[in-house]
N, C-alpha and C positions, 0 to 999 in steps of 0.2 A: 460464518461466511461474512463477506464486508461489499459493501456499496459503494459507489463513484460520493453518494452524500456522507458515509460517515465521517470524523474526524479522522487526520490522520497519526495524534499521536495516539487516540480513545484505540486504533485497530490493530495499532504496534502492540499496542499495553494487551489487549485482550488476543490476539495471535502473533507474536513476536516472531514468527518462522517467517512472514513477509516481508521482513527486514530485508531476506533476501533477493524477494524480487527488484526491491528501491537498488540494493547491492550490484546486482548481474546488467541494471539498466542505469548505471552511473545515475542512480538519484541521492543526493544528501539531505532526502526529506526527513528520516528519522532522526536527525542533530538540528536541523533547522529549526531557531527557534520563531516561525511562522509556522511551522507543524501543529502546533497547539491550538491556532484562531481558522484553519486552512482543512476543505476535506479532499479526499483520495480523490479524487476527479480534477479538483480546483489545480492541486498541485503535479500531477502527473501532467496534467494539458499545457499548466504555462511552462512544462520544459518541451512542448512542441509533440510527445508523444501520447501515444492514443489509449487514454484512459480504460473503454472499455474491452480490450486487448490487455491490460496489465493487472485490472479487477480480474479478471477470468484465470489470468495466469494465478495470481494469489489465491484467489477460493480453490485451484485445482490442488496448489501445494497443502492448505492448508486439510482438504479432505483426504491428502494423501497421508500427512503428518497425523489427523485425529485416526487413519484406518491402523497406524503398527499399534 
């Protein structure tokens, strides 16, 4: 699962299927190289969208991803 606090390249590395949430909600945070110093909250909010709406979205793929 991942946090609004973790990093957000540490949450790519460790569940790379969230790539697709940044993907479906036009974010270029996975190429960004302020991804590295920046966590999931920090960067999802300064594109004006709501962090903990897109943490939820992620952890639901990623428990779907770990169920096949």
């Amino acid at each position: 699962m991942v946090t609004k606090e973790m990093n957000i390249l540490e949450a790519v590395q460790k569940h790379p299927v969230i790539s697709n949430v940044f993907k479906r909600h036009g974010l270029g945070c996975v190429g960004c190289m302020v991804a590295a110093g920046e966590t999931l909250g920090e960067g999802i909010t300064a594109h004006g969208l709501n962090a903990d709406a897109l943490i939820e979205e992620m952890n639901q793929l990623i428990k779907e991803t770990e169920a096949k």
